[in-house]
C-alpha positions as CSV (number, residue, x, y, z in Angstrom):
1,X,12.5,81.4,145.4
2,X,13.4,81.0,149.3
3,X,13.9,84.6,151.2
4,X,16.8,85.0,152.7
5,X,17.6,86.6,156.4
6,X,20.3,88.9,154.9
7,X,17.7,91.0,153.3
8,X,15.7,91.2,156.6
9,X,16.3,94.0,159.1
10,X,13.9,93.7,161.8
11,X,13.5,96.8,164.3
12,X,12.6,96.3,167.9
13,X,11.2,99.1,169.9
14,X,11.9,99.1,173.4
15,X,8.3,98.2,175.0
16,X,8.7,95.4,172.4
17,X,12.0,94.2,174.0
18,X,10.7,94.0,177.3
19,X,7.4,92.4,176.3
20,X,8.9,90.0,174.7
21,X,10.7,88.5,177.9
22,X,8.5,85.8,178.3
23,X,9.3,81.8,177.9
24,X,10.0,80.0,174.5
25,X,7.2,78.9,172.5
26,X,7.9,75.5,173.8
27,X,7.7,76.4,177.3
28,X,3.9,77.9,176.9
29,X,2.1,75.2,178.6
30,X,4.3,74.1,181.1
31,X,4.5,73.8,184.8
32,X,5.1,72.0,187.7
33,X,2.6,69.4,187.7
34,X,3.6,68.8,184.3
35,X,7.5,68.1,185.3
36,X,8.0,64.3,185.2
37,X,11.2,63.3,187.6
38,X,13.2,61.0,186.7
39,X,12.6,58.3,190.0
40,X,16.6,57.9,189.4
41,X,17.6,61.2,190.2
42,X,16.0,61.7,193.5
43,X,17.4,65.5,193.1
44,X,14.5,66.3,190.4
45,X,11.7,65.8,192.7
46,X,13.2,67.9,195.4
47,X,14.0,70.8,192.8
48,X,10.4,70.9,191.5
49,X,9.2,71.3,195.2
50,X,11.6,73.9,195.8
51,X,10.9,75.7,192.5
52,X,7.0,75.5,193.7
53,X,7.4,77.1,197.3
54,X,9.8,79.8,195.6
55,X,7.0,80.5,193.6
56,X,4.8,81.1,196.2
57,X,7.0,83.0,198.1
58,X,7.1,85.1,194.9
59,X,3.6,85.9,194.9
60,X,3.7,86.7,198.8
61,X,6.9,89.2,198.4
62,X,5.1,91.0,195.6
63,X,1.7,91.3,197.2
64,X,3.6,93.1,200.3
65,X,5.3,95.3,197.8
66,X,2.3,96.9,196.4
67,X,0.9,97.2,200.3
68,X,0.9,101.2,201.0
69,X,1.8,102.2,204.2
70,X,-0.4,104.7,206.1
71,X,1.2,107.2,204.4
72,X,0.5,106.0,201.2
73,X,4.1,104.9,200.4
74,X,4.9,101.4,199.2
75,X,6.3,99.4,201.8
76,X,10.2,98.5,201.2
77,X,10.6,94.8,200.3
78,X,13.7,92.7,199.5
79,X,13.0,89.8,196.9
80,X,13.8,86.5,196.8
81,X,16.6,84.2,195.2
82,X,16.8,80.8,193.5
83,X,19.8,79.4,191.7
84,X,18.8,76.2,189.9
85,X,22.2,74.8,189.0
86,X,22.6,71.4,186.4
87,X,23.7,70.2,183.3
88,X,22.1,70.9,180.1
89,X,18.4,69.7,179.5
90,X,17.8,68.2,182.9
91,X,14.3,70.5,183.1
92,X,15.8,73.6,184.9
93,X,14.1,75.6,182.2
94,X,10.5,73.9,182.5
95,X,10.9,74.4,186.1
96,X,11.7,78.2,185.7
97,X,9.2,79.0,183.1
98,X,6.9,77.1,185.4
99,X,7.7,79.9,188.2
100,X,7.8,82.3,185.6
101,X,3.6,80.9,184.5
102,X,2.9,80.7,188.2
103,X,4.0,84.4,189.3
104,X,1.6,87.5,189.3
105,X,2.4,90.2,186.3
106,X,4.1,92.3,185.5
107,X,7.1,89.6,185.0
108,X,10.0,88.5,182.6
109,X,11.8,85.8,181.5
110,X,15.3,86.0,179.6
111,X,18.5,84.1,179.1
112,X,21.4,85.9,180.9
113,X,22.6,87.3,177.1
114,X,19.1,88.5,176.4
115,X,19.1,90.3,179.5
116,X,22.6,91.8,178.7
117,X,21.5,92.6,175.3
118,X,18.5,94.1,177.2
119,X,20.3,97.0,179.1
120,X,22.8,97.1,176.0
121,X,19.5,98.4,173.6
122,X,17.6,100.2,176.8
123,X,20.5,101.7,179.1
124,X,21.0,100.7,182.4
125,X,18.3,102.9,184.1
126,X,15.8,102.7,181.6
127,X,16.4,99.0,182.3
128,X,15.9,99.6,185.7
129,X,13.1,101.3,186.2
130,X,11.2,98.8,183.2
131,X,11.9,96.3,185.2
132,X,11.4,97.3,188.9
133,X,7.7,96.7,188.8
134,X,8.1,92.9,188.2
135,X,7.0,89.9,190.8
136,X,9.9,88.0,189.4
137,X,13.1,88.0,186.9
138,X,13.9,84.6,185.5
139,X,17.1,84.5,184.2
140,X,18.2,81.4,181.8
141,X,22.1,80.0,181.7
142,X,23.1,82.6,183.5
143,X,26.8,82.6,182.7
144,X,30.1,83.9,184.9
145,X,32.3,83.9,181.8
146,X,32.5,87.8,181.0
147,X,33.7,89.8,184.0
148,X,32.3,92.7,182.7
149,X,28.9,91.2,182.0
150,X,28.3,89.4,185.4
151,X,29.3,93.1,187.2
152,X,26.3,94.5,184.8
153,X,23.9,92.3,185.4
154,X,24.9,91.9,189.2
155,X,24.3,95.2,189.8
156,X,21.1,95.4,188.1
157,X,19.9,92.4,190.2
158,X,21.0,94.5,193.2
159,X,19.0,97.2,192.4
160,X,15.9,94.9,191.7
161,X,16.0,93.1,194.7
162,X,16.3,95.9,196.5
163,X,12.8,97.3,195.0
164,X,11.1,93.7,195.8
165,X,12.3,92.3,192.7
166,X,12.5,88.2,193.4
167,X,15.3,86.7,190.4
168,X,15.3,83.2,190.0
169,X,18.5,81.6,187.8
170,X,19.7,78.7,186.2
171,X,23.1,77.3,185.0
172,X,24.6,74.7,183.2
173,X,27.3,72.3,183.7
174,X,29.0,70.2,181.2
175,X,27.3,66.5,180.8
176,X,29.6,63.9,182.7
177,X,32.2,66.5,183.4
178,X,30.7,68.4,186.7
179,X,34.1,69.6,187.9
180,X,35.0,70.9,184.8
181,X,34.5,74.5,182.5
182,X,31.3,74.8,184.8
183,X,30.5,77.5,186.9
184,X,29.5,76.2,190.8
185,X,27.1,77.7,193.3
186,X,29.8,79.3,195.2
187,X,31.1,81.2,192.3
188,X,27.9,82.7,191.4
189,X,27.5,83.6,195.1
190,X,30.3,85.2,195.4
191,X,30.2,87.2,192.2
192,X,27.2,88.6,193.0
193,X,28.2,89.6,196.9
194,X,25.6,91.3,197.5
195,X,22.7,88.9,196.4
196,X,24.5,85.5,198.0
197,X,22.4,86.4,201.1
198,X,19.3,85.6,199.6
199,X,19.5,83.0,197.2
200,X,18.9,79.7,197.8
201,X,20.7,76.7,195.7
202,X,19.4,73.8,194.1
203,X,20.9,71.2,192.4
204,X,19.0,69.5,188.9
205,X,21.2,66.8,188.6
206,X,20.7,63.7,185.3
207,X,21.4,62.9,181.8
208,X,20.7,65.4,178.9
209,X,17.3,64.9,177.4
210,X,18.5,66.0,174.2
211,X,21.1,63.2,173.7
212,X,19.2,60.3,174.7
213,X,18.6,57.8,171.7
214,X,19.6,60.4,169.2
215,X,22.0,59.4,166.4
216,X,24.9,61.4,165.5
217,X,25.0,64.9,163.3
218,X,23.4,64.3,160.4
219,X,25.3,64.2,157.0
220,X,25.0,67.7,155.7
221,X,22.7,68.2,152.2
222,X,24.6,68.8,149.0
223,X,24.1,72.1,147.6
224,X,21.9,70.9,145.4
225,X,19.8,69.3,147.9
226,X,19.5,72.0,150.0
227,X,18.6,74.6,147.3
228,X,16.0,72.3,146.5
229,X,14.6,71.8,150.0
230,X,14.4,75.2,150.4
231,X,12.7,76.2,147.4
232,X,9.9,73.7,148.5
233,X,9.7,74.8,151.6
234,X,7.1,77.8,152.3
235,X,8.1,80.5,154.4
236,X,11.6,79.2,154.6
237,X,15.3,80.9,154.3
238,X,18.5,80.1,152.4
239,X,21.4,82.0,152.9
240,X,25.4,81.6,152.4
241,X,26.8,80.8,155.7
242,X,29.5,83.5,155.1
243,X,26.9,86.0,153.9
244,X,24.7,85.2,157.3
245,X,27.8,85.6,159.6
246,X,28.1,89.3,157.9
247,X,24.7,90.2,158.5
248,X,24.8,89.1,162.0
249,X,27.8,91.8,162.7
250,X,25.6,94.8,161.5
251,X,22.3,93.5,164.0
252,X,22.0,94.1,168.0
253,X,21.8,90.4,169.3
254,X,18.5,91.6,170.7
255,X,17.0,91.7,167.1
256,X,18.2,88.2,166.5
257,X,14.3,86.7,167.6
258,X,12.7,89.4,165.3
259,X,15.3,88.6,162.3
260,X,13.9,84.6,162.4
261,X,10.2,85.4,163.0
262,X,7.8,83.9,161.1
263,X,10.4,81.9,159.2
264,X,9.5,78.4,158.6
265,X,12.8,76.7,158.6
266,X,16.9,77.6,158.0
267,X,18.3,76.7,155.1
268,X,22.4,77.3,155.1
269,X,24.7,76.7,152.2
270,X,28.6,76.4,152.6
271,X,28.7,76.1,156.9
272,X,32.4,75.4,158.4
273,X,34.0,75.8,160.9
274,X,34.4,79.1,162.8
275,X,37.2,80.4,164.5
276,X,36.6,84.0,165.4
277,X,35.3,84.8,168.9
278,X,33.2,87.3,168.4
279,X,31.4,85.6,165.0
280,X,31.2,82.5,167.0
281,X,29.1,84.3,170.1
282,X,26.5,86.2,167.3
283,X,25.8,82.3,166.2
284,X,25.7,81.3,169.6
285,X,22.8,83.8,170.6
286,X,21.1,82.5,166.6
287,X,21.0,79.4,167.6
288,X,19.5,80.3,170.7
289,X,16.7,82.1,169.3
290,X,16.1,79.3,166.2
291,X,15.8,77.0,169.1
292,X,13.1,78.9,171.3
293,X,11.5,79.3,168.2
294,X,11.7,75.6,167.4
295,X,12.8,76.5,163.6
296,X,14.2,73.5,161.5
297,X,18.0,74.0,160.8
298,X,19.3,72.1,157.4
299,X,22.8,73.2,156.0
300,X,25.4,71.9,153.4
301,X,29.0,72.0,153.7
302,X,30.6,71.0,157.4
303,X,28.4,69.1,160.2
304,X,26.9,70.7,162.9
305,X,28.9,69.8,165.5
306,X,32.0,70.6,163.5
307,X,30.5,74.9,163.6
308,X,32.6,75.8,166.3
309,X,36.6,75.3,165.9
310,X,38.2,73.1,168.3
311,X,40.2,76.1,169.1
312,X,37.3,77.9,170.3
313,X,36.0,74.7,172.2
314,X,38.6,75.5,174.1
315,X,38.9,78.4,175.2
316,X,36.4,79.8,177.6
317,X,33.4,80.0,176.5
318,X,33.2,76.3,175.7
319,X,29.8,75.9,178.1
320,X,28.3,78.2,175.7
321,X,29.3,76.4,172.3
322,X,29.0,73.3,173.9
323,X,25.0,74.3,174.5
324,X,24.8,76.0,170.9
325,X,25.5,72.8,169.1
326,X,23.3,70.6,171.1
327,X,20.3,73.2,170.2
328,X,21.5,73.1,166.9
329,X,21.5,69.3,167.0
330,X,17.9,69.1,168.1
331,X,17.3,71.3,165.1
332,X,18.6,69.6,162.4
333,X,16.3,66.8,163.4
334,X,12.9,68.7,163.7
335,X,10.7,67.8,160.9
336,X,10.9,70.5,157.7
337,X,7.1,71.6,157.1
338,X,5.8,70.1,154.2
């Protein structure tokens, strides 16, 4: 008989959530030399040279940090800045876990709601001073849709920066629809007022790698099918959709990676469509983690693309949706272990 993630309750200690910042699995052996342009988007060659100097500039910045003065103090250092803004799976991730492989330790590497969860579980000082030793902070899909999580997180980067800290950032914009629910370089610079100075933007521009000669959702199993799957499937989960959506309310996000580890593949009975806002954001930051863990996704009931209400598509945190179902997508189409 299958587990099932509603009987799990994973605890993460804090040296664990800050270890744990590094790239997905998927991202372990990249870098830059392993970053193939596309020759038709002239704007991917230039963004993996500018991703390479930032690096090194990392590296530089952080070896003048730990320089002592004569009096044996630290010498004060500002960090560096790189915004790497595109649309979704254009390779601003490989390039940013390729600054993230090429930087000296200590270092970390989070999407912008990891990091939020981050401070969330730690505090904001304990945050702080965890991170304040670090060459670099990579920060993934870093989002402008919650005021009162971009004033969190721009202060913290102000206070990083300020100890030598360099941040590099990514964002997304919407495939084919660049003027639209995205969020441009100038707003992010002027959100964060007191970084603008100091970053430098660069644009990732071509088609999402994600969608390119896939078919459509998949049909969803029947219930019959997918109890069956499951059952076969070794170290895999089946849970009620409901049930799962339940569970999720009584974890941190930040235990969401721990909750899926080790598991196999996903197996979910009864999906449809949801249309609560703050239900809809735990799935979003579920089918983040599934998909840095590269864990198969199968479910009966509605389609994957149907998971998030039209309603909620849009309103505005449609980038974020939008992103969940292509991850889920990709998922759906992983091979279930044998």
């Amino acid at each position: 008989m299958p587990m099932r993630l509603v009987d799990r309750r994973p605890e993460v200690p804090a040296d664990q959530l800050v270890a744990q910042m590094v790239p997905p699995p998927m991202f372990d052996e990249v870098g830059f030399d392993t970053y193939i342009p596309d020759p038709n988007e002239p704007s991917q060659a230039a963004a993996v040279a500018s991703a390479r100097a930032f690096a090194e500039k990392v590296t530089a910045i952080h070896r003048a940090a730990n320089k002592k003065t004569f009096f044996g103090k630290k010498k004060q250092t500002q960090g560096a800045g790189l915004y790497l803004d595109g649309g979704f799976g254009v390779g601003k991730t490989h390039l940013l876990a390729s600054i993230f492989h090429s930087a000296p330790a200590p270092k970390s590497f989070g999407t912008f709601g990891e990091l939020t969860n981050l401070v969330g579980a730690l505090g904001f000082t304990n945050a702080v001073e965890r991170l304040s030793a670090n060459s670099v902070l990579c920060i993934d899909e870093f989002e402008l849709d919650d005021p009162g999580d971009t004033m969190l997180v721009s202060r913290l980067l102000t206070e990083l920066s300020a100890r030598g800290v360099s941040v590099a950032a990514t964002s997304n914009t919407l495939p084919g629809q660049l003027g639209e629910g995205r969020f441009a370089a100038q707003d992010f610079l002027r959100e964060i007022k007191k970084l603008g100075a100091i970053f430098d933007t660069v644009r990732v521009d071509g088609p999402d790698y994600r969608h390119r000669d896939l078919p459509p959702a998949p049909e969803p199993s029947s219930e019959a099918q997918l109890t069956e799957r499951a059952a076969a499937t070794p170290g895999a989960t089946l849970d009620e959709f409901d049930a799962l959506l339940r569970h999720l309310s009584t974890l941190h996000p930040s235990k969401f990676g721990a909750l899926i580890d080790s598991v196999s593949a996903v197996f979910v009975s009864g999906v449809h469509p949801v249309n609560d806002q703050a239900v809809a954001l735990r799935l979003v930051v579920l089918a983040d983690r599934l998909y840095d863990a590269g864990t198969p996704v199968t479910v009966s009931g509605a389609k994957l693309d149907e998971i998030f209400s039209q309603e909620m598509l849009d309103g505005g945190y449609r980038k974020k949706y939008l992103r969940a179902v292509s991850r889920l997508l990709a998922l759906s189409r992983f091979e279930v272990p044998a």
